[in-house]
N, C-alpha and C positions, 0 to 999 in steps of 0.2 A: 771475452768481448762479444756485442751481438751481433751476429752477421745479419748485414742488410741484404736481399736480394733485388736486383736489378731486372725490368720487363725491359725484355727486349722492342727496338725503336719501333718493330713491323708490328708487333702486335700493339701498341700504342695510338700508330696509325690508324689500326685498324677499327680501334672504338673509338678514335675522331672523327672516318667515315662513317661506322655505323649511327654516331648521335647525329650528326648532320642529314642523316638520312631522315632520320628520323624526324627532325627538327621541318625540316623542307616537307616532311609528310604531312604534318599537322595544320600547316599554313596554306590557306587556300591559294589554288594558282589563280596566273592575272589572266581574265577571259582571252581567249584565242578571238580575233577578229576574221568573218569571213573575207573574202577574197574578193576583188570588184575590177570592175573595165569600165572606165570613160571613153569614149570612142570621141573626138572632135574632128568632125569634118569640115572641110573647106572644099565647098561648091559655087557655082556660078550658072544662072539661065543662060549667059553667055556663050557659057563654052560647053563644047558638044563633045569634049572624053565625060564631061558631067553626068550624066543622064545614067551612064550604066553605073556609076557610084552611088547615087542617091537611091535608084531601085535596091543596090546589096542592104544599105542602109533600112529601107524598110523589111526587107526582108531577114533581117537579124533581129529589126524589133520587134518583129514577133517570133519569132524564133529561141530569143530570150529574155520574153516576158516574165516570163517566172522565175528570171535570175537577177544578179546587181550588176547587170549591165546595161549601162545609162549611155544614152546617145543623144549629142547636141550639133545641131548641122548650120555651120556660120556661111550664112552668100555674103562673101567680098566683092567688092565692087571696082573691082580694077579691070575686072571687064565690060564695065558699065559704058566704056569710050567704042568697043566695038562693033554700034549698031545697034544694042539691044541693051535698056535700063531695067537691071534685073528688081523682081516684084521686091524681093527680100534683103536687098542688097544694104550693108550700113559699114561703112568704114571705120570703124572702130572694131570690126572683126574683120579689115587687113591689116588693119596695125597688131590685133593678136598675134594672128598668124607671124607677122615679122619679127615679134616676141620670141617667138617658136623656133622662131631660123637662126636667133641667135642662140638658144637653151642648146638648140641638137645641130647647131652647125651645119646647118643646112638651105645652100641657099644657091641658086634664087628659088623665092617662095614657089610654089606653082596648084593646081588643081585635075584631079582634084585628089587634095591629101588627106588623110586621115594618122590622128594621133593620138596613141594610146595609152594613158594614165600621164603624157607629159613627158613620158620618157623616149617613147618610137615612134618612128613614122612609116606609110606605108603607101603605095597607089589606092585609092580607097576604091577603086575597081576589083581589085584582086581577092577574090571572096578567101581560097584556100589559107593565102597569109596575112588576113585580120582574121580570119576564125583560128587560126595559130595562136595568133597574137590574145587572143580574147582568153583562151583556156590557159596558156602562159601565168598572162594578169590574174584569172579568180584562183588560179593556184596558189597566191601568196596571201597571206594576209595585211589588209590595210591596215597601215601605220597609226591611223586615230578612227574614232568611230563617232559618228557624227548624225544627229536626229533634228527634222523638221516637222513644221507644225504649221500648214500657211493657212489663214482667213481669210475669206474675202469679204469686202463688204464696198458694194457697186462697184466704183473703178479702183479702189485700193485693195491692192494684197498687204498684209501682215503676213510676215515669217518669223518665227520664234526658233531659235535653233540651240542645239548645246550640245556641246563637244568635251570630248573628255580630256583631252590632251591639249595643249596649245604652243609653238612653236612661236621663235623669234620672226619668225619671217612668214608667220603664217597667215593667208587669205580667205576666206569663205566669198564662196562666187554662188549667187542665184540666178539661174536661167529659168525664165518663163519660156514654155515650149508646143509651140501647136503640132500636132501629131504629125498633120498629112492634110495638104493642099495640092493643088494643078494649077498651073501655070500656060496660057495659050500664047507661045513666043513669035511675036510677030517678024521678028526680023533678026540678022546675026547670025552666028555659026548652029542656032537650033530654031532659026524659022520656020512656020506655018508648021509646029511641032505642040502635042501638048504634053506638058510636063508633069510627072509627078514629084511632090517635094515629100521627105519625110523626117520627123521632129527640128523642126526648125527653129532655131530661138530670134524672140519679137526682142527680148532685151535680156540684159545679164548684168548684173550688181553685183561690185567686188566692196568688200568689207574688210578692215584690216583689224585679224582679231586680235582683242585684248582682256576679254575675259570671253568664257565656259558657256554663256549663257546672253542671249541676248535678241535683242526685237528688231528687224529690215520692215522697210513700208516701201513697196514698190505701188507705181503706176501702172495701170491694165493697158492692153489694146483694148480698142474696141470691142475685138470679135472675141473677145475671150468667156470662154465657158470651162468648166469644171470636166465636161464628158470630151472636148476637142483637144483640149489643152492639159498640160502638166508644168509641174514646178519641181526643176532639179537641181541640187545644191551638190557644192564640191570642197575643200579646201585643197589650195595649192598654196608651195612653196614658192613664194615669189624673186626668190633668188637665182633659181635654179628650172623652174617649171615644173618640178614633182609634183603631183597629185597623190595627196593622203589617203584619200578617203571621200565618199559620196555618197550618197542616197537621193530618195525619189520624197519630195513633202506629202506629206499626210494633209490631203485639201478639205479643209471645211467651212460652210459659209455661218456668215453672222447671223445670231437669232434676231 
């Protein structure tokens, strides 16, 4: 009778890891996404812890020009009651902010805070731990990867965006952003003071995405120009507050 011989189970194994190696070699990997920081500050002309937040603020944004680190500076207006009607102030970025306090349980709201990708918060004075917080964030890589395209033409911005990834609960937010303005506050906790403000957003458009690809038409300020102004886009999780993913639009005007 013919004796069969038997391969033992290890070495068996051992050429279902080596074709799987092999198998996983041939097959291109999925692009690694770099790594990003949305900074969201909450400021006020009001209030006078302010002033040293807003200057760190500018001085990161240049500092990391050359990175994907994207800064959006909301003036709430609940200080608007004492004494002093801030220039930038829009309630619809205290109601974010309360948004916020429920995401990260943290409450009462206050200023001036800063919040990093949606997940942390911080004194936005304290430069040591938001530049922590900043190298943390580009350390990881973003969850989706996300490209803008915005037109202008007179007072209407077009934005064209596509994302590769799309989530049940997922938002695409457009923030139009003037870099850097001064502010001479007449009265309140930073009277006869002149302030400096930096990226500050005039408006922010939340979209609820449902496909890859798609066209926003936002209204301009007045004062908006191409060389003062930017346009930053994000997607967050509107469930939770995570932020995906963001970039800076590629601004170009109409022929």
């Amino acid at each position: 009778m013919e004796k069969i011989k038997l391969i033992p189970a290890f070495f068996i194994a051992l050429i279902l890891l080596v074709g799987l190696t092999a198998f996983g070699q041939n097959n291109p990997k999925k692009k690694e996404l770099k790594g990003f920081a949305l900074l969201e500050l909450y400021t006020s002309e009001g209030c006078s812890s302010c002033p040293p937040a807003d200057q760190l603020m500018g001085k990161l944004q240049n500092e990391y020009k050359d990175s994907n680190v994207y800064i959006l500076a909301y003036h709430v207006d609940y200080w608007d009651k004492q004494g002093w009607k801030d220039t930038f102030s829009n309630a619809d970025y205290t109601k974010r902010q309360y948004e916020y306090a429920k995401f990260l349980e943290k409450k009462p709201i206050y200023t001036p805070q800063v919040i990093v990708n949606g997940k942390v918060d911080y004194i936005a004075s304290q430069e040591a731990s938001v530049k922590n917080a900043i190298k943390s964030a580009l350390s990881k890589p973003a969850d989706i990867e996300l490209s803008l395209e915005a037109t202008q033409n007179n007072s209407m911005l077009t934005v064209n965006y596509t994302i590769d990834v799309i989530s049940k609960n997922s938002q695409l937010l457009v923030a139009v952003v003037q870099k850097s303005a001064k502010s001479n506050v007449k009265r309140g906790e930073n009277a006869h003071r002149i302030l400096s403000h930096y990226q500050i957003v005039h408006h922010l458009h939340t979209v609820d995405l449902k496909y890859k690809k798609g066209t926003v038409s936002i209204h301009l300020p007045k004062s908006f120009n191409a060389k003062d102004f930017e346009v930053i886009g994000f997607v967050q999780d509107k469930n939770n507050g995570n932020v995906l993913g963001g970039t800076r639009a590629v601004l170009k005007r109409s022929s």
